[in-house]
Structure formats: C-alpha cells, structure tokens
N, C-alpha and C positions, 0 to 999 in steps of 0.2 A: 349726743356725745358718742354714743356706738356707731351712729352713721359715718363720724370725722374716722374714728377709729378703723374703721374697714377700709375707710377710702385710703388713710394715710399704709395701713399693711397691702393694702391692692398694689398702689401706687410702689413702693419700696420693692416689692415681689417683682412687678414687672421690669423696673429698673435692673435689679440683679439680674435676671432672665435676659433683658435685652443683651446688656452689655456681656456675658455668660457669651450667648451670641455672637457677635463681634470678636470676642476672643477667641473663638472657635475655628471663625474665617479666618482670621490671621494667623494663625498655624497651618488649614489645612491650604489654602489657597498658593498658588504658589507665587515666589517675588521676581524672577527673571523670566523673561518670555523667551522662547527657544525658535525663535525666529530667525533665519539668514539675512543679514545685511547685504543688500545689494548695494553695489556702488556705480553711481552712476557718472559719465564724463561730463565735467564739465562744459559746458554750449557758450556762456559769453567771454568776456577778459575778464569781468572782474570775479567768475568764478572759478575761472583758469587761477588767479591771484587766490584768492582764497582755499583753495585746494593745494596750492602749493607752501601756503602758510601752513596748513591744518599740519601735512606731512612732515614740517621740520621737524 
C-alpha cells in the first residue's frame, strides 16, 4: 500500500511540474514570428487569377 501511495504522489508531482512547464513556454515563447513577407509574381494564369482575387 506505501508502494501505490508514492507511485500515485510521484506521478501527481510530475504531472503538476510538467504542465507548470508548458505554462511557462507559453508565456515566454513568443506568438508572431517577425519575419518579412516576400511576395512573389505570379508565373501561370491561374495564379495571375488568384493574385487578383486575393487583392480585391
């Protein structure tokens, strides 16, 4: 019964800790990447056609 008992507090400790974890990275990580959009000319028709959809 002490064996269940350790495994069950081991197990609940790591769980809080992982996720603890996780929360951490989701705060410090950051959500937009600051990357330049290159825009590149469309090459066929039907990406001439789509390119002119995107901009209405």
């Amino acid at each position: 019964m002490k064996d269940f008992k350790l495994k069950l507090i081991l197990s609940a400790l790591s769980a809080i800790i992982f996720s603890f974890i996780f929360i951490l990275l989701a705060f410090s990580l950051p959500i937009h990447k600051n990357e330049a959009m290159t825009q590149t000319k469309p090459k066929g028709k039907l990406e001439q056609i789509s390119h002119s959809l995107k901009n209405k």
